[in-house]
Steps between C-alpha positions, in 0.01 A plus 500: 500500500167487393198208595186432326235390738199285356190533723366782694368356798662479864806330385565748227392774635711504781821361317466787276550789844751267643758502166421846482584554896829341410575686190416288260281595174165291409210498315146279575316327220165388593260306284137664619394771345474700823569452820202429719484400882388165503534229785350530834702443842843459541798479810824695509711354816779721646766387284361566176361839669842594606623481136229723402565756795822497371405691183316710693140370440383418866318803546308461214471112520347540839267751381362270236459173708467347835738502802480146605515415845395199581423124330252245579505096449158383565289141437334557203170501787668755690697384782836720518851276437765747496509887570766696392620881507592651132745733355585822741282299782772197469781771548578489128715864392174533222159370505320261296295641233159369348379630217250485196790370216367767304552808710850307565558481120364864482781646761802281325411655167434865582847471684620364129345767315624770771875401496597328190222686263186474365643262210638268713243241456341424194174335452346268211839332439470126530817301509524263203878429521914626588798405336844594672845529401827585664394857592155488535149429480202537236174440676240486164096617621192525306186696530148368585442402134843319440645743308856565582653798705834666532751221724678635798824449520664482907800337666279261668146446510311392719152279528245624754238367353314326703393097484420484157825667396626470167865533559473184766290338211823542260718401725328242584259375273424154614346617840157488407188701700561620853397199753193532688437372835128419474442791697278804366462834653269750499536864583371813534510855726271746613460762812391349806488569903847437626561146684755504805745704494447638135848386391426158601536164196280223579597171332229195603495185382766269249591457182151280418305806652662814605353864526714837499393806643706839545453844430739652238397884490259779731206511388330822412223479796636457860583220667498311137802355310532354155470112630643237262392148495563184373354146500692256382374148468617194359291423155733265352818266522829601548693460145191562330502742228371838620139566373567827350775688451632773777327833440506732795188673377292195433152506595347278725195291543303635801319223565821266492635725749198482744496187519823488643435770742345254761787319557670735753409690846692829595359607846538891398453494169200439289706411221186360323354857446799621454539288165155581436560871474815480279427653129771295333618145565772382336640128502842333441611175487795454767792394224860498569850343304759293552788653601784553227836390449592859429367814399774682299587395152814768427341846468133402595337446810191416685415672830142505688206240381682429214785343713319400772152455502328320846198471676348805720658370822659693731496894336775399296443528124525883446742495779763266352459723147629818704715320652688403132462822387760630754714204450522526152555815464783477765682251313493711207588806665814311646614287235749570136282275282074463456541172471708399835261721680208313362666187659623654824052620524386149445748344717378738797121464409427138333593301803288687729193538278491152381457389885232718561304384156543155694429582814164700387409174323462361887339768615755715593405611865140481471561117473475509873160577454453136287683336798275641728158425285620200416570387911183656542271524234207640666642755707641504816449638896883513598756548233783329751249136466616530134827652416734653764619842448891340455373338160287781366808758533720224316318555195404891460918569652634278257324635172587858623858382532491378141322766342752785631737648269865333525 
C-alpha cells in the first residue's frame, strides 16, 4: 500500500512516521516552497504525547519544549479560579509538552527525513486536483507559477492541509470561508524571567478578553524561558466574516495590540513589558468550521485542520491531528481494502472531533472563566461567594472526558 499525504504540517508530518511505523509506504506533498517554523505556542496533552513516545520521539520532544506542570484559570484582573497539576505532575505515564510549533514541526520532519528519506516530502507542489478509480488515486499539483507537475499516484491520499484545504474545498465546495467568532488574537514570544514554577500556563480572563502566558522552550540566559503569549479580544460579531484571512506569520499592529494590553492584571507577571519586548507579533483571527457529515469520499480523506478545524480551547487542535494520524493509519494497517479503512478512521475520529469543535465554540473549559466574570465582573475576594468548586470541576472534567481518545 502506498498513501499520498497533502500538507506538511503537524497532521502530516506525523501521519507520515506513523504509516511508516506500521509498514506502510508514503510520500508528503507540500505546497510551500520550504519548510519554515512558523507559529508561536502550542499544547501537547498526555495522550497525544503518548502517541509520539510511542515512535520513540519523547526524548527529543522534551528536549525541544516545555514539561508542563501545572495550569492556571484566573479573572482576567487576576484573582485565581481553578489550579490544576499537568502532565507527569497529574500522574499521567508522559508529560505534557509545550512547544514553539516550529521547533515541533522541525523534530516531526527531521524524524521524516531520518527514517523514510530525504525525498519523502516534497516542497512547491500545490494541490490543484485527484481523480480516483478502482485501484487508486491521482493527486494532480502545480508549482508556484501554475504550471503543472508530475501527479502522484497512491492507494489513498490523504488531506492534511490545514483550514483552507483544497481537498475539503472539492469535496465540499459549497462551504464557504472558515467562520469567525468575532474574536482576534494576537501573539508573539520572546525570552523572559521565569513566572512560578517555570512550567506553569496562565489563562486570565474570557472569551471577550483573555490573556495566555506560558513558556514553551529554555532560554539561552538562566533562569529565562521562551514565554509565549496571547491576547485575544473580541473585535467583532460572532458569524461575521473574518477580517483577513488566517496567516500564521501575519504581522501585527503594535499599537492595536497595546491598547489591549491594559485590560488584564497578572500579580507575577508584567505581561505588559513582556509584549513590549517581543520582536515579532503576529495576529490571527480565531476561525473555526462546521463540523462535516463525513470526511472520506472512497480513496480520499481529510485528517487534522482540514477535518476538523476549532477554536484554541483546551490544547486540543494539534492534539486531535496526532491523535488521527495513529488512527488512520491503524485502520489501514488492519484492514483488506483502502477504502473500508478510510471508513472504519472516520467512524473512530468524526464523532469525537466534531464534539470538541462544538464544545470549543462554548469555551471549552476556559468557559468557566466567562461564568465566573460574568457572576462577577469586577473581580472577586472569595471564589466560593461566586461559583462552588462542585460546578467549576463539572465543566473542565467533562471536556477532558470528551476530548479523550475512544
Amino acid at each position: 500500500m502506498s498513501v499520498v499525504i497533502v500538507g506538511a504540517g503537524i497532521g502530516g508530518l506525523t501521519t507520515a512516521l506513523r504509516l511508516h511505523h506500521e509498514g506502510i509506504g508514503c510520500e508528503v506533498h507540500e505546497q510551500g516552497e520550504q519548510i519554515r517554523p512558523l507559529g508561536v505556542g502550542i499544547n501537547l496533552l498526555p495522550p497525544a504525547v503518548g502517541e509520539l513516545a510511542a515512535l520513540g520521539l519523547l526524548d527529543t520532544l522534551a528536549e525541544a519544549g516545555i514539561r508542563t506542570a501545572e495550569l492556571f484559570y484566573t479573572h482576567r484582573l487576576g484573582h485565581e479560579i481553578l489550579r490544576r497539576p499537568c502532565g507527569l505532575d497529574a500522574g499521567a505515564p508522559v508529560p505534557q509538552l509545550s512547544f514553539h510549533r516550529g521547533r515541533l514541526q522541525g523534530v516531526l520532519l527531521r524524524a521524516v527525513h531520518d527514517r523514510l528519506g530525504p525525498d519523502a516530502v516534497r516542497t512547491g507542489r500545490r494541490l490543484v486536483g485527484f481523480e480516483q478509480d478502482a485501484d487508486g488515486v491521482d493527486a494532480r499539483f502545480v508549482d508556484r507559477d501554475g504550471d503543472p507537475l508530475p501527479p502522484a499516484r497512491g492507494d489513498v491520499l490523504v488531506a492534511a492541509d490545514g483550514i483552507h484545504s483544497t481537498v475539503r474545498a472539492l469535496m465540499f465546495p459549497a462551504e464557504g470561508a472558515p467562520r469567525w467568532n468575532g474574536v482576534q488574537m494576537w501573539r508573539g514570544a520572546t525570552e523572559w524571567p521565569e513566572f512560578r514554577t517555570g512550567r506553569s500556563v496562565i489563562i486570565a480572563g474570557g472569551t471577550a478578553a483573555k490573556l495566555v502566558l506560558y513558556p514553551i522552550a529554555r532560554g539561552r540566559a538562566p533562569g529565562t524561558a521562551l514565554t509565549n503569549w496571547a491576547i485575544c479580544v473580541r473585535t467583532g460579531r460572532d458569524g461575521d466574516p473574518p477580517p483577513r484571512r488566517q496567516d500564521w506569520s501575519r504581522p501585527a499592529d503594535r499599537g492595536e495590540v497595546a491598547r489591549h494590553v491594559g485590560r488584564f492584571a497578572v500579580p507575577d507577571v508584567d505581561h505588559a513589558a513582556l509584549v513590549a519586548a517581543t520582536e515579532e507579533i503576529f495576529e490571527f483571527p480565531m476561525c473555526d468550521r462546521d463540523p462535516l457529515p463525513h470526511w472520506t469520499r472512497g480513496r480520499v480523506t481529510l485528517l487534522g485542520d482540514a477535518a476538523h478545524p476549532m477554536f484554541p480551547m483546551g490544547s486540543n487542535g494539534a492534539g486531535q491531528a496526532v491523535l488521527d494520524a495513529t488512527s488512520l493509519a491503524g485502520h489501514l494497517a488492519g484492514s483488506a481494502h483502502p477504502a473500508d479503512a478510510l471508513l472504519g478512521y472516520q467512524a473512530d475520529r468524526l464523532p469525537v472531533t466534531g464534539e470538541i469543535v462544538l464544545r470549543n465554540r462554548d469555551g471549552g473549559p476556559e468557559s468557566v472563566i466567562d461564568e465566573v466574570e460574568r457572576r462577577a465582573p469586577d473581580g472577586f475576594s472569595r471564589l466560593a461567594d461566586v461559583m462552588d468548586a462542585a460546578e467549576i470541576d463539572a465543566v473542565v472534567s467533562g471536556y477532558t472526558r470528551a476530548s479523550r481518545p475512544r
